[in-house]
MOPAC internal coordinates of N, CA, C and O (Angstrom, degrees):
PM7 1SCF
backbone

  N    0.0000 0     0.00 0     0.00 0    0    0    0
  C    1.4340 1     0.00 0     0.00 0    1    0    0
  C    1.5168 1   108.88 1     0.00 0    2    1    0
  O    1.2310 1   120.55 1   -17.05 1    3    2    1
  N    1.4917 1   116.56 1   162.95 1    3    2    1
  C    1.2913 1   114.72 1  -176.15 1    5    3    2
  C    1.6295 1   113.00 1  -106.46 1    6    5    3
  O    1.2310 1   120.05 1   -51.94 1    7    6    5
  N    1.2957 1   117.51 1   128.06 1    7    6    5
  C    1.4718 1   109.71 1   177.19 1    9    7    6
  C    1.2520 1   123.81 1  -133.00 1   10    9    7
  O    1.2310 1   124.99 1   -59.98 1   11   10    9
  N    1.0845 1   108.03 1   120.02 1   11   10    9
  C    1.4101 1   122.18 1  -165.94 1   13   11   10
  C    1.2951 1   102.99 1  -105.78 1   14   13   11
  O    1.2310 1   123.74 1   -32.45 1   15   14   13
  N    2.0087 1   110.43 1   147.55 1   15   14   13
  C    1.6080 1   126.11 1  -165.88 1   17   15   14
  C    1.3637 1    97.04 1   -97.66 1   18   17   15
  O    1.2310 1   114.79 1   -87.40 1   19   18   17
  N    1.6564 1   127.48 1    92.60 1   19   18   17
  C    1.5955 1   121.89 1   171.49 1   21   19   18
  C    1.4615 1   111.52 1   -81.65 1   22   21   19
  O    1.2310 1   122.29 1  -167.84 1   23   22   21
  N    1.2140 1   113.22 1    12.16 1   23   22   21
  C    1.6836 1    99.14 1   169.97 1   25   23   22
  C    1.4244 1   118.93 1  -108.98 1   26   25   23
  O    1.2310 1   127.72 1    11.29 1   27   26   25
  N    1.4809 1   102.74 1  -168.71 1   27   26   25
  C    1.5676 1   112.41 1  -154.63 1   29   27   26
  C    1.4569 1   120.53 1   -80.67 1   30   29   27
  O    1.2310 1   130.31 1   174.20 1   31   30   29
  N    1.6887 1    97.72 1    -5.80 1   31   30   29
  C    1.8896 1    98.60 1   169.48 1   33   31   30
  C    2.0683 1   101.34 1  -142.64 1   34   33   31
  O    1.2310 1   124.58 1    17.52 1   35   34   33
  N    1.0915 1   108.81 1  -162.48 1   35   34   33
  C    1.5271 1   119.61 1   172.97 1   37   35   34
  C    1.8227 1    89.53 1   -64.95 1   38   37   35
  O    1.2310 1   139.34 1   -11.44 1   39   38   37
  N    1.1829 1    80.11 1   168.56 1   39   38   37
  C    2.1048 1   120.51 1  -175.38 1   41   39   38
  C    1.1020 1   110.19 1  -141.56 1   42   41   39
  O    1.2310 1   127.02 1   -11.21 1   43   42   41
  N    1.3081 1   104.10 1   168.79 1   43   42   41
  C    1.8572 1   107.80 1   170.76 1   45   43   42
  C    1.6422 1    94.41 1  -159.22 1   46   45   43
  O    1.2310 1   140.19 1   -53.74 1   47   46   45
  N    1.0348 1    78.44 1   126.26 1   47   46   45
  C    1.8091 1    91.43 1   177.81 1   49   47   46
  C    2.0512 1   108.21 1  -114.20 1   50   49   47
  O    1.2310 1   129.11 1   -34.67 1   51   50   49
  N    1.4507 1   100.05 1   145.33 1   51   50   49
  C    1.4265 1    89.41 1   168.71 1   53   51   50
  C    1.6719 1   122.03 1   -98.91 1   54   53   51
  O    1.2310 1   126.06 1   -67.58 1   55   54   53
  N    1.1229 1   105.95 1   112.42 1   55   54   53
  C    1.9281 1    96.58 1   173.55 1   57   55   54
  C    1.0834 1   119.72 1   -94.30 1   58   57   55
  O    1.2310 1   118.95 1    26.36 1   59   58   57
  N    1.1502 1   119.61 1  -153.64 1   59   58   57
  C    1.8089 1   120.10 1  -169.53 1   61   59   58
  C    1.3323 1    99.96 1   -85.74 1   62   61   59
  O    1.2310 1   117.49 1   156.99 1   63   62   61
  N    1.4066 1   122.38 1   -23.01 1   63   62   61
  C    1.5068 1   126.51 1  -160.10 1   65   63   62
  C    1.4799 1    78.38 1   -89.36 1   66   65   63
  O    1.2310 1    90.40 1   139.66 1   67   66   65
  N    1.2680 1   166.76 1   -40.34 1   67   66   65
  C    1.5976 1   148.40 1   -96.73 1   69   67   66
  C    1.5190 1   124.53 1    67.38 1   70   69   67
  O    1.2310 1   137.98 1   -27.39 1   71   70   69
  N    1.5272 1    82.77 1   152.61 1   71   70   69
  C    1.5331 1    99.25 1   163.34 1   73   71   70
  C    2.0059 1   109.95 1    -4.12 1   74   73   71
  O    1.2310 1   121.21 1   -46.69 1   75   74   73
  N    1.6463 1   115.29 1   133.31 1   75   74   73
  C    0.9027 1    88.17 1   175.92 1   77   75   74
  C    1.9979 1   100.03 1  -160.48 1   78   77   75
  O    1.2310 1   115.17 1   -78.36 1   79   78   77
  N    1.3593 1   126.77 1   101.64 1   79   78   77
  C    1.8419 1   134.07 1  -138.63 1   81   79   78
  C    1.9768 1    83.83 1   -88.90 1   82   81   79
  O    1.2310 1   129.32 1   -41.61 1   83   82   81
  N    1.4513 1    99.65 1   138.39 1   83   82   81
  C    1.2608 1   113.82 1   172.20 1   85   83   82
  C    1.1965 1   123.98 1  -105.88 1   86   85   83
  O    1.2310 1    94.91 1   -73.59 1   87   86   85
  N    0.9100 1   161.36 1   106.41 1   87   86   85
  C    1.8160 1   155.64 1  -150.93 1   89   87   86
  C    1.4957 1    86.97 1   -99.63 1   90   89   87
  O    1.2310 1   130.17 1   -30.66 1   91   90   89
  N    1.5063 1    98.00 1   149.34 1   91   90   89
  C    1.1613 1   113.85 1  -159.54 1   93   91   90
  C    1.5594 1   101.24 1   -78.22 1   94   93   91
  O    1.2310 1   123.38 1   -35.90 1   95   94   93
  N    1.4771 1   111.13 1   144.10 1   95   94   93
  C    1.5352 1   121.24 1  -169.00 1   97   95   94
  C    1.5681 1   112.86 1    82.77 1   98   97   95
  O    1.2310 1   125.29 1   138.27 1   99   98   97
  N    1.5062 1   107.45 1   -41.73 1   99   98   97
  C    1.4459 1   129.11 1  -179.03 1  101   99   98
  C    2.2603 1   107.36 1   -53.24 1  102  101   99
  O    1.2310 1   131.37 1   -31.85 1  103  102  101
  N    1.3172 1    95.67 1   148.15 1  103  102  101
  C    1.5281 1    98.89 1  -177.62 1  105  103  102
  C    1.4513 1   103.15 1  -145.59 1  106  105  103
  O    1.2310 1   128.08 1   -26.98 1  107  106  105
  N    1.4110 1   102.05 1   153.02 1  107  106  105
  C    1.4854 1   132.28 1   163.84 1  109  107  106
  C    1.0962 1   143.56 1   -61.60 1  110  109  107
  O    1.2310 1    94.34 1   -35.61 1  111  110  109
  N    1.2870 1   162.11 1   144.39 1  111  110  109
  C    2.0413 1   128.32 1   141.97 1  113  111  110
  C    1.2729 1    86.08 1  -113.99 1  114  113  111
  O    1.2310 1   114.84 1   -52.22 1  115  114  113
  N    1.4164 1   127.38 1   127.78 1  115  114  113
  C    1.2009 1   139.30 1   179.48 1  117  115  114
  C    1.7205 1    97.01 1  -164.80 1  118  117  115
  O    1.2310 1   131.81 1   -11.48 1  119  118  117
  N    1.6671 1    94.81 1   168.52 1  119  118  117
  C    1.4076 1   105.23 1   175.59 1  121  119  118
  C    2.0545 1    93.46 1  -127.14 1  122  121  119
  O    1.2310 1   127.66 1   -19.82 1  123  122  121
  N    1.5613 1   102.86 1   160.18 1  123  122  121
  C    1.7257 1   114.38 1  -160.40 1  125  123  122
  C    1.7401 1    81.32 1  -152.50 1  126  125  123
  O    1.2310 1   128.81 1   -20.02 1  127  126  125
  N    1.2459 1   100.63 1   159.98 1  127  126  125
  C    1.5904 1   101.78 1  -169.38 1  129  127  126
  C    1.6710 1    98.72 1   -98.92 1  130  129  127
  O    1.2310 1   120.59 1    -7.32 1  131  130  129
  N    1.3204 1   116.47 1   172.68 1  131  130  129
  C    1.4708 1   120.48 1  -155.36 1  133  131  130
  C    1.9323 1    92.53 1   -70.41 1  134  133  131
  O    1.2310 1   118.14 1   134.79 1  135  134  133
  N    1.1772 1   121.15 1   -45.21 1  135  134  133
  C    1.5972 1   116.13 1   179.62 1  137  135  134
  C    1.8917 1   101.21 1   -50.56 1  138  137  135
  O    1.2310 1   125.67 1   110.05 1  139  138  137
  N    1.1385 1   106.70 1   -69.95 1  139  138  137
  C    1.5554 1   110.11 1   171.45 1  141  139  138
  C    1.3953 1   114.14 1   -15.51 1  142  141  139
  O    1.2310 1   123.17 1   106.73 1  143  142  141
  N    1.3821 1   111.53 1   -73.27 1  143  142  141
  C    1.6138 1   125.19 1  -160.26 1  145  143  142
  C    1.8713 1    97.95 1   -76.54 1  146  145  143
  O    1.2310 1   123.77 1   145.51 1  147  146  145
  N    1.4870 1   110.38 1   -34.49 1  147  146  145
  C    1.4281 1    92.89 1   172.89 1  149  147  146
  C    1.6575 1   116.27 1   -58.62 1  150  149  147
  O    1.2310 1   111.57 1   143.81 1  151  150  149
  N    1.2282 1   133.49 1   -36.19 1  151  150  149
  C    1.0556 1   154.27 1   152.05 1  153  151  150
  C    1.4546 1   109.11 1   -25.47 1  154  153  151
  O    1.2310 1   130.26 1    83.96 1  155  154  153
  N    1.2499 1    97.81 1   -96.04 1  155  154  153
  C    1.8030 1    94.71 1   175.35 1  157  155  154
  C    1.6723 1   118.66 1   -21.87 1  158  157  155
  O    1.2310 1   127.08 1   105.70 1  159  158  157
  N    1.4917 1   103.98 1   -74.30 1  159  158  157
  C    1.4551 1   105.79 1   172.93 1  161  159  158
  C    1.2181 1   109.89 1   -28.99 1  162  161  159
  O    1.2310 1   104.25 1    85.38 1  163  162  161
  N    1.3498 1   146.65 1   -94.62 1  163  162  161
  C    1.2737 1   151.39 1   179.91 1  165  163  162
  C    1.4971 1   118.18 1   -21.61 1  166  165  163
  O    1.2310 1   123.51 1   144.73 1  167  166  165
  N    1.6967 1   110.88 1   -35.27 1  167  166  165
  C    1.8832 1    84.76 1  -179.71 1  169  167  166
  C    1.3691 1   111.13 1   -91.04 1  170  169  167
  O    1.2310 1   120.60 1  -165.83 1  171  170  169
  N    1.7117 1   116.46 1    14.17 1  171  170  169
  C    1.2121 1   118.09 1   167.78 1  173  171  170
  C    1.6066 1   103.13 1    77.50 1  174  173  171
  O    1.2310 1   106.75 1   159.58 1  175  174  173
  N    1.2014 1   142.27 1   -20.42 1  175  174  173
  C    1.0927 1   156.09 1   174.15 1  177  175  174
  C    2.1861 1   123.10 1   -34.32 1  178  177  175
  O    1.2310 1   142.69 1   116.13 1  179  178  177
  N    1.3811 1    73.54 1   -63.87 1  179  178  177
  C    1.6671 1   107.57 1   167.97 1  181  179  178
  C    1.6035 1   129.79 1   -79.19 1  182  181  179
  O    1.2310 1   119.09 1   -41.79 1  183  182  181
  N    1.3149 1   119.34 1   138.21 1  183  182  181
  C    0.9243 1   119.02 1   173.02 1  185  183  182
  C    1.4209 1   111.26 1  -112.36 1  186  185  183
  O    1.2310 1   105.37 1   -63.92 1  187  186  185
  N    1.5329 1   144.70 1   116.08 1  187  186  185
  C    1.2025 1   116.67 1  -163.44 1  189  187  186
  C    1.5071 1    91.80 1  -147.16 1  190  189  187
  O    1.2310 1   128.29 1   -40.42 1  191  190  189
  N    1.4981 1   101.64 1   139.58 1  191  190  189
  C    1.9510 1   122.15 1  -162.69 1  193  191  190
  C    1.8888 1    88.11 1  -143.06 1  194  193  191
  O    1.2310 1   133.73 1   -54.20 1  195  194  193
  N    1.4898 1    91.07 1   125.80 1  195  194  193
  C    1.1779 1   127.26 1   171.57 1  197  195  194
  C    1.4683 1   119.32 1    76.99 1  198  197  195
  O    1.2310 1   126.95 1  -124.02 1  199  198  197
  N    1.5279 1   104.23 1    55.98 1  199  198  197
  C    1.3759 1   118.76 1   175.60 1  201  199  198
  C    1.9658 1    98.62 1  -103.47 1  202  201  199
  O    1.2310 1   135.29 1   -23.69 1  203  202  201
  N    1.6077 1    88.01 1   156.31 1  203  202  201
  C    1.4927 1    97.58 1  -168.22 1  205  203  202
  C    1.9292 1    90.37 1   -60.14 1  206  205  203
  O    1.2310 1   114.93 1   152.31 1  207  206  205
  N    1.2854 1   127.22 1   -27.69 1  207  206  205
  C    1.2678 1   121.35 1  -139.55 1  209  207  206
  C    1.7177 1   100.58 1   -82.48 1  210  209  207
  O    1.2310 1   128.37 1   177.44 1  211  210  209
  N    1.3259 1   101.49 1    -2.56 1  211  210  209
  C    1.3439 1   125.95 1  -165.66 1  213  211  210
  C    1.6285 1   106.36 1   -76.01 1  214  213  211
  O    1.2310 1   125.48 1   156.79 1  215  214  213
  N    1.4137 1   107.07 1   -23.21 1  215  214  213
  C    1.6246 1   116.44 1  -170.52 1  217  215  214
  C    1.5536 1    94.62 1  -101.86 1  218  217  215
  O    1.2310 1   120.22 1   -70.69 1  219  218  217
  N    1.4534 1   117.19 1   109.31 1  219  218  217
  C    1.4138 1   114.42 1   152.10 1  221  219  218
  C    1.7831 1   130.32 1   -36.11 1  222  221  219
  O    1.2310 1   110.96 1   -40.22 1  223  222  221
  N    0.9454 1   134.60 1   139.78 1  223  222  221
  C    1.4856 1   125.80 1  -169.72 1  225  223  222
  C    1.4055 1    94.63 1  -127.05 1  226  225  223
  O    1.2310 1   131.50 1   -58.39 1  227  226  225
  N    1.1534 1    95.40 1   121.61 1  227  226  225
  C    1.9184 1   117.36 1   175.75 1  229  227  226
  C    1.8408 1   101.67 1   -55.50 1  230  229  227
  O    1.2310 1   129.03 1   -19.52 1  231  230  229
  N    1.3919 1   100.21 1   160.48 1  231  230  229
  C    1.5227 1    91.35 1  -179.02 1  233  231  230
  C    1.7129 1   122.20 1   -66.50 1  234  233  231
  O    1.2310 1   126.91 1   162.43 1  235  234  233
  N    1.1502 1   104.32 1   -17.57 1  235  234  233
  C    1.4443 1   106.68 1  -163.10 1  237  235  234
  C    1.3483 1   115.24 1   -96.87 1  238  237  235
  O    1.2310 1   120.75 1  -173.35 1  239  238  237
  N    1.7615 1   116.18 1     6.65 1  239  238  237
  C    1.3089 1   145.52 1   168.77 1  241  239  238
  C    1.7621 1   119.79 1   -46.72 1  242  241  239
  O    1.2310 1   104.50 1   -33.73 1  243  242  241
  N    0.9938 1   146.22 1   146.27 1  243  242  241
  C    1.0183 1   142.80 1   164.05 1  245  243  242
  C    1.1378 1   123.08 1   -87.30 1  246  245  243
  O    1.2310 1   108.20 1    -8.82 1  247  246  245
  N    0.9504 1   139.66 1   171.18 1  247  246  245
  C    1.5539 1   149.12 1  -154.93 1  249  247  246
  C    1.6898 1   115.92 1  -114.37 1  250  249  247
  O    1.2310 1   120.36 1   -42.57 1  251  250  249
  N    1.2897 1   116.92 1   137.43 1  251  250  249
  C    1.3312 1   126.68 1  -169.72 1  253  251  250
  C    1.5121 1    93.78 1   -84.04 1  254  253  251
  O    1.2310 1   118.62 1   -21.15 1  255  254  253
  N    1.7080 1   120.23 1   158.85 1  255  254  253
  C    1.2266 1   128.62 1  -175.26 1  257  255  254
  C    2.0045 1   101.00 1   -62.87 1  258  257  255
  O    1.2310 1   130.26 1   135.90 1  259  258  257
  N    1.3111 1    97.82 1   -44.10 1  259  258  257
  C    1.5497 1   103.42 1   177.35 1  261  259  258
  C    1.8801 1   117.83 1   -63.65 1  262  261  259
  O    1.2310 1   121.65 1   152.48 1  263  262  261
  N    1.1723 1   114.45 1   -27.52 1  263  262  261
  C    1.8603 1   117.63 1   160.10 1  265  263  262
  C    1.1726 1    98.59 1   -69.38 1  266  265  263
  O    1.2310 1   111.81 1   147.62 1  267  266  265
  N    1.2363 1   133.03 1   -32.38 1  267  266  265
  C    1.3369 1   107.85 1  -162.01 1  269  267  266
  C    1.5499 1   102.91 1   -96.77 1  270  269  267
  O    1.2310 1   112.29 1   159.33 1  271  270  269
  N    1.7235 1   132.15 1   -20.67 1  271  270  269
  C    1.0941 1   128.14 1   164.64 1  273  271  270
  C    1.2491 1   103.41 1   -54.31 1  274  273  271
  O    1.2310 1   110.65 1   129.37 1  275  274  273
  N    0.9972 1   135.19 1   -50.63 1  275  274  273
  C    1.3516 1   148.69 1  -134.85 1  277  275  274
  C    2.1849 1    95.85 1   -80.29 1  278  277  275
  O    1.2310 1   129.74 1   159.54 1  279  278  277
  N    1.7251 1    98.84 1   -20.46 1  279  278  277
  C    1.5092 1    87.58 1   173.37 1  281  279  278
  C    1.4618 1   116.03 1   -98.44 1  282  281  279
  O    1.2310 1   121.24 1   177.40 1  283  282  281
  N    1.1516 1   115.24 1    -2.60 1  283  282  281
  C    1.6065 1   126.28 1  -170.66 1  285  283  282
  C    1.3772 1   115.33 1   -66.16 1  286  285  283
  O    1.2310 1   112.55 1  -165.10 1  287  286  285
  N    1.6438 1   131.67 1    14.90 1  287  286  285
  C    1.5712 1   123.83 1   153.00 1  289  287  286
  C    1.4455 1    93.85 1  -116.39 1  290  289  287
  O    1.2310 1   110.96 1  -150.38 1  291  290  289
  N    1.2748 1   134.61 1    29.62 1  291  290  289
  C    1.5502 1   124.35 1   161.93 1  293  291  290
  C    1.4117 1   116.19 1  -103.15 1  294  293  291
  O    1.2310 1   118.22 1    53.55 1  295  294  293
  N    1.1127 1   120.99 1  -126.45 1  295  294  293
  C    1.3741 1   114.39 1  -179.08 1  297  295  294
  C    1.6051 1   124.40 1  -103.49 1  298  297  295
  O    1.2310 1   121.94 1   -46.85 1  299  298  297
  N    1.3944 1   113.89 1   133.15 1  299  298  297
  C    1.6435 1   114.86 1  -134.81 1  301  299  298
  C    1.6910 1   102.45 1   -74.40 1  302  301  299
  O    1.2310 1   127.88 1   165.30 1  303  302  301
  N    1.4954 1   102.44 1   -14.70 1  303  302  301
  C    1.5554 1    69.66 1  -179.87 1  305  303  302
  C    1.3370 1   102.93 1  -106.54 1  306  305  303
  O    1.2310 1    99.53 1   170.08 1  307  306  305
  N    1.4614 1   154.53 1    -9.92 1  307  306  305
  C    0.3529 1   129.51 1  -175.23 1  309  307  306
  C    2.4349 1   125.55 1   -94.39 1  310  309  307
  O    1.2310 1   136.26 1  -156.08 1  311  310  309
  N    1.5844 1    86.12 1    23.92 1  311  310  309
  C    0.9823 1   125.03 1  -176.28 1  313  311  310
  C    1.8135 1    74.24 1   -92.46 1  314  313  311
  O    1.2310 1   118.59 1    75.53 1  315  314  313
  N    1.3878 1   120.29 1  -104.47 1  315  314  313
  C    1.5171 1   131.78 1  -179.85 1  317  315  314
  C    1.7569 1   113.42 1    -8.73 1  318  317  315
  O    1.2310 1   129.08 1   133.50 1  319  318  317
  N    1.7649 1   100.10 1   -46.50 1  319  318  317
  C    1.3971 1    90.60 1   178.56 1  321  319  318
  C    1.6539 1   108.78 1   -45.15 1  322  321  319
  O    1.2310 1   133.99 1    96.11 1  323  322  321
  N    1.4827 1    90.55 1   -83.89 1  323  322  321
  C    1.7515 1   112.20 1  -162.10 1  325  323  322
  C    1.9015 1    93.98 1   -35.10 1  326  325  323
  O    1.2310 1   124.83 1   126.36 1  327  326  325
  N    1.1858 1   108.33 1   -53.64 1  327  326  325
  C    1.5275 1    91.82 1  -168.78 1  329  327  326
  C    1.6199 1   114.14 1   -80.18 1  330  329  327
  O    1.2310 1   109.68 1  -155.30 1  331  330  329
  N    1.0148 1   136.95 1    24.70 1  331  330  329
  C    1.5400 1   142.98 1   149.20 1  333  331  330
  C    1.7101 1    91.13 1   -82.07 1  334  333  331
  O    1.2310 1   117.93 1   134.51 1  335  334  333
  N    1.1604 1   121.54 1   -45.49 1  335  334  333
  C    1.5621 1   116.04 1  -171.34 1  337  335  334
  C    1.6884 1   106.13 1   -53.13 1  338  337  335
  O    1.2310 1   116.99 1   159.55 1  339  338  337
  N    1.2085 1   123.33 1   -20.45 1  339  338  337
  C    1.5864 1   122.19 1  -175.76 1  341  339  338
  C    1.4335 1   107.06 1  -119.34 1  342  341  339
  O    1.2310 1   119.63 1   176.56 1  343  342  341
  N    1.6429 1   118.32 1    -3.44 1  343  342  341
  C    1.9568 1   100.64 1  -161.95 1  345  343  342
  C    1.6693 1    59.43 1  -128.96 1  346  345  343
  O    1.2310 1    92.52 1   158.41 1  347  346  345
  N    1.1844 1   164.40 1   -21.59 1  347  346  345
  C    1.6564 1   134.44 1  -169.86 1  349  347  346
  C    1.1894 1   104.87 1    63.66 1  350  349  347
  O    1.2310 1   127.69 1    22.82 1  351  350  349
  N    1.7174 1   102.80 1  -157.18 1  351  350  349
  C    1.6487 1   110.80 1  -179.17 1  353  351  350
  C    1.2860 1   111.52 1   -46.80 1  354  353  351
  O    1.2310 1   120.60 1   149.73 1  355  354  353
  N    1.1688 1   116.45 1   -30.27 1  355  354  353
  C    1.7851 1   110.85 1  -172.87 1  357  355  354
  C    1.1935 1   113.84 1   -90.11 1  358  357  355
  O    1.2310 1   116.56 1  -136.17 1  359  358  357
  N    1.8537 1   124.15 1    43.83 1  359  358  357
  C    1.3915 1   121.78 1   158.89 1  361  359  358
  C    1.1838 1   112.92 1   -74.18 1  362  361  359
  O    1.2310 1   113.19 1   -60.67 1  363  362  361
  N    1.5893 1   130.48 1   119.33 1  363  362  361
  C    1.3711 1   112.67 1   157.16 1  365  363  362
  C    1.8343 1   140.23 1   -51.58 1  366  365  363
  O    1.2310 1   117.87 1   -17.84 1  367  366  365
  N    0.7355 1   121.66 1   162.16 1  367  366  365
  C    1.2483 1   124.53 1   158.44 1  369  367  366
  C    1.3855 1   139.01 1   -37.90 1  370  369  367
  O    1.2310 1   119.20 1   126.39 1  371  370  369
  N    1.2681 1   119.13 1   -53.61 1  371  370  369
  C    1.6245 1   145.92 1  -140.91 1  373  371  370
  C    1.5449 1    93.48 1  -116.75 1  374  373  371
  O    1.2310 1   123.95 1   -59.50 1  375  374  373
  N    1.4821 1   110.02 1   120.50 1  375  374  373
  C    1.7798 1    88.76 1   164.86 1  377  375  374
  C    1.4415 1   148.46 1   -85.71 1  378  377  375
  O    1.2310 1   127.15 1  -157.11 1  379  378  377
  N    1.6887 1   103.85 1    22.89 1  379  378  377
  C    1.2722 1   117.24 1   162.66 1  381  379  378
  C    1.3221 1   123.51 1  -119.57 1  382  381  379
  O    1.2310 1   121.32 1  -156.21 1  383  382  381
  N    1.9434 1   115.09 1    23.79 1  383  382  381
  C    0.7947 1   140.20 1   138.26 1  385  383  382
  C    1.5449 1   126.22 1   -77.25 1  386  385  383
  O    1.2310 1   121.50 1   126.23 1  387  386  385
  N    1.3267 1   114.73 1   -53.77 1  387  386  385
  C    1.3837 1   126.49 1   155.64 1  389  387  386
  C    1.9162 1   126.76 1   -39.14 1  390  389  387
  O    1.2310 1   128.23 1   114.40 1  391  390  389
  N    1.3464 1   101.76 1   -65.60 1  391  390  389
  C    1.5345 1    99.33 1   133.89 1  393  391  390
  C    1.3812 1   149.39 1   -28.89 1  394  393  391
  O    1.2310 1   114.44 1   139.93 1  395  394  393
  N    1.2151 1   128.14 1   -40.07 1  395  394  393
  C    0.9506 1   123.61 1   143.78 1  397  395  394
  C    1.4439 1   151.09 1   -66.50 1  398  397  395
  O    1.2310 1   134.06 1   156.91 1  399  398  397
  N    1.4889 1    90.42 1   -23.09 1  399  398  397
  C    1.6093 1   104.51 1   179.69 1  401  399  398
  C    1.7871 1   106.13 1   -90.81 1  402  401  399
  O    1.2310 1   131.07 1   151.96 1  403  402  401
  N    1.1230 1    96.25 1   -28.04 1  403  402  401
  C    1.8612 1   108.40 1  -172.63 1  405  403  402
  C    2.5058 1    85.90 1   -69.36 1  406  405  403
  O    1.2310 1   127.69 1   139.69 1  407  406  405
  N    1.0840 1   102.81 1   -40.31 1  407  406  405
  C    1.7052 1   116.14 1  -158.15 1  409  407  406
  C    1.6538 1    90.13 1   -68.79 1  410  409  407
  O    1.2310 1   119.35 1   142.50 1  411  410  409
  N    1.5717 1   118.85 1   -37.50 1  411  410  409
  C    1.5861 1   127.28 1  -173.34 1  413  411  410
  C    1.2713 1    97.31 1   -83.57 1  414  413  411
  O    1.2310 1   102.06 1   123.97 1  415  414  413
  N    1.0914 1   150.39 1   -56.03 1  415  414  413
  C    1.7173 1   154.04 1   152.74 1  417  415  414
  C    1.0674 1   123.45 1   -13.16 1  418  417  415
  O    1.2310 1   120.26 1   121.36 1  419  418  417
  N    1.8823 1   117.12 1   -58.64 1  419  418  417
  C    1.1818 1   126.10 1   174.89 1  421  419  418
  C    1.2203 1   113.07 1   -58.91 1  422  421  419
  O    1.2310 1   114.08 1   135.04 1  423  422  421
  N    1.3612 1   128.81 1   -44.96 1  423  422  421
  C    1.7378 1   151.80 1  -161.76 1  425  423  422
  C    1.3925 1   110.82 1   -73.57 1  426  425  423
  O    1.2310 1   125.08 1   156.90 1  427  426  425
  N    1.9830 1   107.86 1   -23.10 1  427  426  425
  C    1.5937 1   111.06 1  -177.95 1  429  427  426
  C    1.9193 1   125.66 1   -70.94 1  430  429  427
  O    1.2310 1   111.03 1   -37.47 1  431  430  429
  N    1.1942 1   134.49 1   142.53 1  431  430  429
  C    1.6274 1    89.42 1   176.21 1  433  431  430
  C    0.8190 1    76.25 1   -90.74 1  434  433  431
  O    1.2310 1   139.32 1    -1.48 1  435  434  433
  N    1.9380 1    80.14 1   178.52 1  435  434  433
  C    1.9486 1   113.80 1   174.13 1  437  435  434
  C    1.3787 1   110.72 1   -88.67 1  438  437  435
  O    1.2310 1   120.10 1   180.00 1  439  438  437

């Protein structure tokens, strides 16, 4: 995705690669994980075009490895559901096993 620094001095954003300083006006193509980029959005800082988050997802859509991290301090199984929906037979058990495999998923490209 592309991210551009709309504010009034340098930034630093974290991506998958690391740490990474934006000069102002100055932009990126990098990828930042969905907590990251929610982040960005919010300090208003960033301008960022062609993030997955950018595509509305119909209800009947499946879930990115990062939605589904994103349910893992709620209720455990149904944390386990959604993520059997992306790891299959090879969901673990344990949910910091599950975590990990959902954390190796997210990290893969497509």
């Amino acid at each position: 995705m592309k991210i551009t620094n709309a504010s009034q001095g340098p930034r630093g954003i974290h991506t998958v690669e690391g740490l990474r300083i934006i000069p102002v006006g100055g932009f990126i193509e990098a990828e930042v994980s969905a907590v990251e980029l929610k982040g960005a959005k919010e300090t208003g800082w960033f301008s960022i075009e062609g993030s997955k988050a950018d595509k509305p997802h119909e209800p009947g859509d499946a879930k990115t490895a990062a939605e589904v991290l994103a349910l893992a301090d709620g209720n455990f199984m149904a944390f386990k559901s959604a993520a059997s929906k992306l790891l299959g037979d090879k969901t673990p058990e344990k949910k910091a096993e599950i975590v990990a495999a959902l954390e190796d998923l997210a990290t893969k490209p497509e």
